[in-house]
N, C-alpha and C positions, 0 to 999 in steps of 0.2 A: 595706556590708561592714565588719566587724571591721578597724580601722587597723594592728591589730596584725597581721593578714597582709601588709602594705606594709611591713614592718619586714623587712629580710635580717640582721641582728643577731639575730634571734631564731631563723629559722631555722639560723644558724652553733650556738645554743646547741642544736642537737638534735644534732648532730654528736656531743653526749656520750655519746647511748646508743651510740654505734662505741667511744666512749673508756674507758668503764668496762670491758668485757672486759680490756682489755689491762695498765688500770694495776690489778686482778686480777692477773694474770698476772704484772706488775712485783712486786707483794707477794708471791707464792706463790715468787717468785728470791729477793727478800730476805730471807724467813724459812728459806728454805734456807744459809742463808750461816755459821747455828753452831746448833750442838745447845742441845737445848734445858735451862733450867736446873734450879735445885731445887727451884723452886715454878714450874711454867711456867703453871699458871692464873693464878695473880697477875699475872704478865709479862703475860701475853693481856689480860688486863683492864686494866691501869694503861696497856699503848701500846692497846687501844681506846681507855679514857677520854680519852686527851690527844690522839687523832690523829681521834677521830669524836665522841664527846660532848660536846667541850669548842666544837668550829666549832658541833655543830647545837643549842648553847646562846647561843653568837655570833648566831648566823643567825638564831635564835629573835628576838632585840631589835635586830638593825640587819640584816635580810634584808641578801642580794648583789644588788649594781647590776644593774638586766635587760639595763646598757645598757656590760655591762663581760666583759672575756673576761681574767680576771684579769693578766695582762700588758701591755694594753691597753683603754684606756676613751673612750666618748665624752665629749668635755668637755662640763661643763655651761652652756657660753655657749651650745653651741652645738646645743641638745636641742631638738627641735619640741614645739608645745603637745601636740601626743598621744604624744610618746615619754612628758613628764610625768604624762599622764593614765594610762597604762598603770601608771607607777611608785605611783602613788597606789593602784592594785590590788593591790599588793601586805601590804598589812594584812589579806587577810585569812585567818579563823582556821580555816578547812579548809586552806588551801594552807601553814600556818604546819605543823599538823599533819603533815602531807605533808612535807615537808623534812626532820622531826626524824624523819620513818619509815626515813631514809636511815639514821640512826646504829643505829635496832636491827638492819638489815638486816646492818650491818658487821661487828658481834658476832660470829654465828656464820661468818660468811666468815673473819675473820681467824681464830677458834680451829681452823676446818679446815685453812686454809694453814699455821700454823703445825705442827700435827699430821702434816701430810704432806709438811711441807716438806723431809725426809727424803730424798725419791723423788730431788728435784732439785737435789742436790748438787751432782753435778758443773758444772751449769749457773750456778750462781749466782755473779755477778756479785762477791759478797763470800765467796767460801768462803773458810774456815780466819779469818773475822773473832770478834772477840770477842762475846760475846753483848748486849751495850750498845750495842755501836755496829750488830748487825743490829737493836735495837728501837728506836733512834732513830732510825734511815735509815726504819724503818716508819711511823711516827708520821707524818713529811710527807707517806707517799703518802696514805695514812686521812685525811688532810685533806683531799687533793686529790681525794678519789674520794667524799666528802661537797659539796665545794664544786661537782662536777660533777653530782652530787645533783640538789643546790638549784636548780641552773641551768635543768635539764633539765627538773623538776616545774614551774617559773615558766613556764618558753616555754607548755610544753602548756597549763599552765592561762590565759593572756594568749591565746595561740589560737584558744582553745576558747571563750571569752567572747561575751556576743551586743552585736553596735551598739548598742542602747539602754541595756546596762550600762557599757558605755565611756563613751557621750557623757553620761549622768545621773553620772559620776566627776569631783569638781572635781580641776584636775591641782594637780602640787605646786609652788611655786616653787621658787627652784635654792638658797634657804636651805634647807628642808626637805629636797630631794633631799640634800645634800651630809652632812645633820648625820644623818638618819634612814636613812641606807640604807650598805651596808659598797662604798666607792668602790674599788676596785684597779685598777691600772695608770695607764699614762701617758694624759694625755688627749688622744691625736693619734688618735684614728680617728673619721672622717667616711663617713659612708653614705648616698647617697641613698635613698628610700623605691623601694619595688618600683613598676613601671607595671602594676597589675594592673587591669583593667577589668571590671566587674561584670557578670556575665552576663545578657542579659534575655531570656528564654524567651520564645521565638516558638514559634505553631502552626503543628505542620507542615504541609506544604502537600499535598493531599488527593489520592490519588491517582486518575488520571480513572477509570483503570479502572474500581476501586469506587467512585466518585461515580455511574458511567452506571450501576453494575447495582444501585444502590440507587435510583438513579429510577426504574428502568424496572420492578423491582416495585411499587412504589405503583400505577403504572400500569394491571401487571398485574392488582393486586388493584381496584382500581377498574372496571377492565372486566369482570371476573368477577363485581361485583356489581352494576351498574347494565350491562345489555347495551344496549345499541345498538340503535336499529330497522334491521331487513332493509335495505337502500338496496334499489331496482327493478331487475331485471337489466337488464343495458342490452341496449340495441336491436340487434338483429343488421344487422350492417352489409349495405349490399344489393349486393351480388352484380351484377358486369356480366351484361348480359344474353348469353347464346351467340350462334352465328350461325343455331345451328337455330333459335331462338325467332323467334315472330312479330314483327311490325314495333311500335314504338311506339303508342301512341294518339296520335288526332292531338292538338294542343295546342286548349283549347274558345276557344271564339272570343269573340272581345270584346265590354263590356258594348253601343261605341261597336254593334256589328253590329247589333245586335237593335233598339238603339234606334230607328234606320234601316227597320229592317222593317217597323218599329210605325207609323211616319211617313210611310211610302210605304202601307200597309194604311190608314191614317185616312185620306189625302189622295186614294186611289184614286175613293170614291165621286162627290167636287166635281168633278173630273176629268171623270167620265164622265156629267153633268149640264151642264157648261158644250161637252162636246160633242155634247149634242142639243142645246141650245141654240143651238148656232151651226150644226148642219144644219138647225134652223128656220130663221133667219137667211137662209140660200143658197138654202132652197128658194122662202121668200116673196119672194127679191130677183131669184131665177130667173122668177119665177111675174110679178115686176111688169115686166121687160124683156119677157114674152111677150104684154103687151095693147099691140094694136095703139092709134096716136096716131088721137084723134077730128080 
C-alpha cells in the first residue's frame, strides 16, 4: 500500500477543495467594497500578478511543505522516513506544472468578481472603502487560494502514486527538507499515521446450492453417454402361501437314508445264505440225535 494513505495530514489538505468556493466567495465581498477605477484592467492585473503569479513563481522553486497547513507544521525532528520520502516527490515536473495552473485559473475568476462585484455591495464587508485598500485586502486572499492550490494538487498527486514509485524514492534529509521546500507555521503538530490494513482478497466461499447442481450435470451428462447395463429385475418376492393351497411338499430326505438302504439291500443276500446255512446245521444235528446208540 501507498504510505501516503497512512498519512492523515494529507487527507486534511483535501479539505481545500471545501475551502476554495468560499475564499471565492470572500473575493467576489472584497471586490464589492469600491467601484471600480480608471483603468480597472490594469488594477485586475497588477492584484492578480502580486496575489496569484508571484506565489505560483514562489511555489514554482521552493514547492509548500506537504507536511504544513500554513499555520501550523510538522517539525522536522520529528518526520518519519516516508513522510521524507513523499517530500522528495515533489520535484516533479508535471505536478510543478499543475500548481502554476492554479494562477491562470485565478485570472479570469478575479476579472469576473471584480466585474460583478457590483451586485454585492451592500454585502460587503468593506463598502464605501477606498479602491487601494479593496485591492490590497485582494491580493492576500489570491494568495491564499493559490497556496490552497498547490496543497490540494500535491495530496492528490502523493495519493495517487504506486508502492514501488515511493519506495524506489530516496527520502530527503531534514537539511534538504528545510532549505528546498517553502516551511510555514509553527512546528507543533504531531500525527500519527492512519491504521489502515491492506486488504487481501479472499475467494468467496461457493455456494452449495450451485456447487450440487453443477456436479450433478457432469453427472447427468456422463450418464446420458455411457448408459449403464439393464441390472436384472429382481425376483419377485414369494407370496405366503393361502389356506386354500395344498400342503407343502414334504422335505427330501437325507443323503444319511438312502445310504442305509443301500447297506441293508447289499447285506440282505449274506443274511439269507448264512440262514440256510444254519437250517443245514439243525437239520444234520437233528438228523445225528435221531440214530440210535450201537
Amino acid at each position: 500500500m501507498n504510505p501516503a494513505r497512512r498519512e492523515p495530514l494529507l487527507w486534511l489538505q483535501l479539505l481545500g477543495l471545501a475551502a476554495l468556493p468560499l475564499e471565492a466567495l470572500l473575493l467576489f465581498l472584497v471586490f464589492a467594497g469600491a467601484d471600480p477605477g480608471p483603468f480597472p484592467g490594469f488594477e485586475r492585473l497588477l492584484t492578480w500578478a502580486l496575489g496569484a503569479l508571484a506565489p505560483a513563481v514562489l511555489f514554482w522553486r521552493l514547492p509548500p511543505d506537504l507536511w504544513s497547513l500554513l499555520l501550523v507544521q510538522v517539525p522536522l525532528r520529528g518526520r518519519r522516513p516516508e513522510q521524507l520520502r513523499l517530500s522528495a516527490l515533489q520535484q516533479a515536473l508535471l505536478l510543478k506544472l499543475l500548481m502554476a495552473a492554479g494562477a491562470a485559473l485565478l485570472l479570469p475568476l478575479s476579472w469576473w468578481c471584480d466585474a460583478q462585484a457590483g451586485l454585492a455591495w451592500s454585502w460587503s464587508p468593506f463598502s464605501s472603502s477606498p479602491r487601494l485598500v479593496v485591492l490590497l485586502v485582494c491580493v492576500p486572499v489570491l494568495a491564499l487560494m493559490q497556496w490552497q492550490w498547490a496543497q490540494v494538487v500535491q495530496a492528490i498527486w502523493m495519493l495517487t502514486r504506486s508502492e514501488n514509485e515511493v519506495e524506489q524514492t530516496l527520502p530527503l534529509d531534514q537539511t534538504e527538507a528545510s532549505e528546498q521546500r517553502l516551511n510555514l507555521g509553527l512546528p507543533v503538530l504531531l500525527l500519527a499515521p492512519l491504521a489502515i490494513e491492506e486488504r487481501v482478497s479472499r475467494p468467496a466461499a461457493p455456494d452449495p446450492k450451485v456447487e450440487s447442481s453443477d456436479t450433478a450435470e457432469p453427472v447427468q451428462a456422463d450418464s446420458a453417454a455411457d448408459p449403464e447395463p439393464l441390472s436384472p429385475e429382481p425376483e419377485a418376492s414369494p407370496q405366503p402361501p393361502s389356506e386354500s393351497s395344498a400342503e407343502p411338499p414334504e422335505p427330501p430326505e437325507p443323503i444319511e437314508s438312502t445310504l442305509d438302504v443301500r447297506a441293508e439291500v447289499a447285506v440282505l443276500p449274506e443274511e439269507q445264505a448264512e440262514e440256510a446255512e444254519s437250517t443245514e446245521l439243525n437239520q444234520e444235528i437233528a438228523g445225528g440225535d435221531n440214530i440210535p446208540a450201537g
